[in-house]
C-alpha positions as CSV (number, residue, x, y, z in Angstrom):
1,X,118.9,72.3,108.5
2,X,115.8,71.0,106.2
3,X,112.7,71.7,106.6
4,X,111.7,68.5,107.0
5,X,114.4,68.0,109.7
6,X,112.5,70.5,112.0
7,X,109.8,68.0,113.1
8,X,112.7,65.5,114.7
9,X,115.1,69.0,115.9
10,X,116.2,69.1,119.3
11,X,116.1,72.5,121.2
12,X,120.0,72.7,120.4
13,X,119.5,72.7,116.5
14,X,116.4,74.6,116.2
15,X,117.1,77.4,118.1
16,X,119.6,78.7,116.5
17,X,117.6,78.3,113.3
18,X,114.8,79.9,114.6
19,X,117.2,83.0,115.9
20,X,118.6,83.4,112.5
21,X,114.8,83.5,110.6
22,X,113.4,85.5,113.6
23,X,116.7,88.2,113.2
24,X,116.1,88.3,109.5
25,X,112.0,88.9,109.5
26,X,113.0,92.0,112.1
27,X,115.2,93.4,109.3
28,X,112.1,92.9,107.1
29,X,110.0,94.6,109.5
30,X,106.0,94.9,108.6
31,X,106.4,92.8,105.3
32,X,108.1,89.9,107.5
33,X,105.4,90.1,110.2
34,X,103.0,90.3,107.1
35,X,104.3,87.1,105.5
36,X,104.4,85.4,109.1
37,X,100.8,86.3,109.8
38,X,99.8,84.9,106.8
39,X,100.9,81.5,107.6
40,X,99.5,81.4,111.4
41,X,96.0,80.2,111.9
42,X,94.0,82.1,114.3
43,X,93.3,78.5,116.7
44,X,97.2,77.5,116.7
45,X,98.1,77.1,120.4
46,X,101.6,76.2,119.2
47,X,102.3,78.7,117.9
48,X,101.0,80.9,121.0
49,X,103.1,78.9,123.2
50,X,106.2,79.5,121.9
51,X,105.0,83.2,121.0
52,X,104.7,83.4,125.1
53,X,108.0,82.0,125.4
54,X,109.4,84.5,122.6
55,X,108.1,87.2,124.3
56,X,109.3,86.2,127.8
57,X,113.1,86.1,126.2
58,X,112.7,89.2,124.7
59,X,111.9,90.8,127.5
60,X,114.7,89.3,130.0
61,X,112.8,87.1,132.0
62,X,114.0,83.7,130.5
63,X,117.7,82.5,130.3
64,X,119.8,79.4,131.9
């Protein structure tokens, strides 16, 4: 997938994108989080959201 594809992605197609970059900033550990927080404005509810909804997988409570 493109970048610029993301903007049109259904929840399908991105996820699994989003898995794979997500997988690969936990192998960088604090310089992934570091380069992620660099990019995330303080007033981006977006980015909250799905951040709630991150969490909420991680810890078990979300699934089909």
């Amino acid at each position: 997938m493109n970048i610029d594809d993301i903007q049109r992605a259904e929840p399908d197609a991105l996820a699994p994108v989003l898995l794979a970059a997500l997988q690969r900033l936990g192998q960088l550990g604090r310089d992934g989080a570091v380069a992620l927080g660099r990019l995330v404005k303080d007033d981006d509810a977006d980015f909250d959201e799905a951040a709630g909804w991150i969490e909420s997988i991680a810890d078990g409570e979300l699934s089909d």
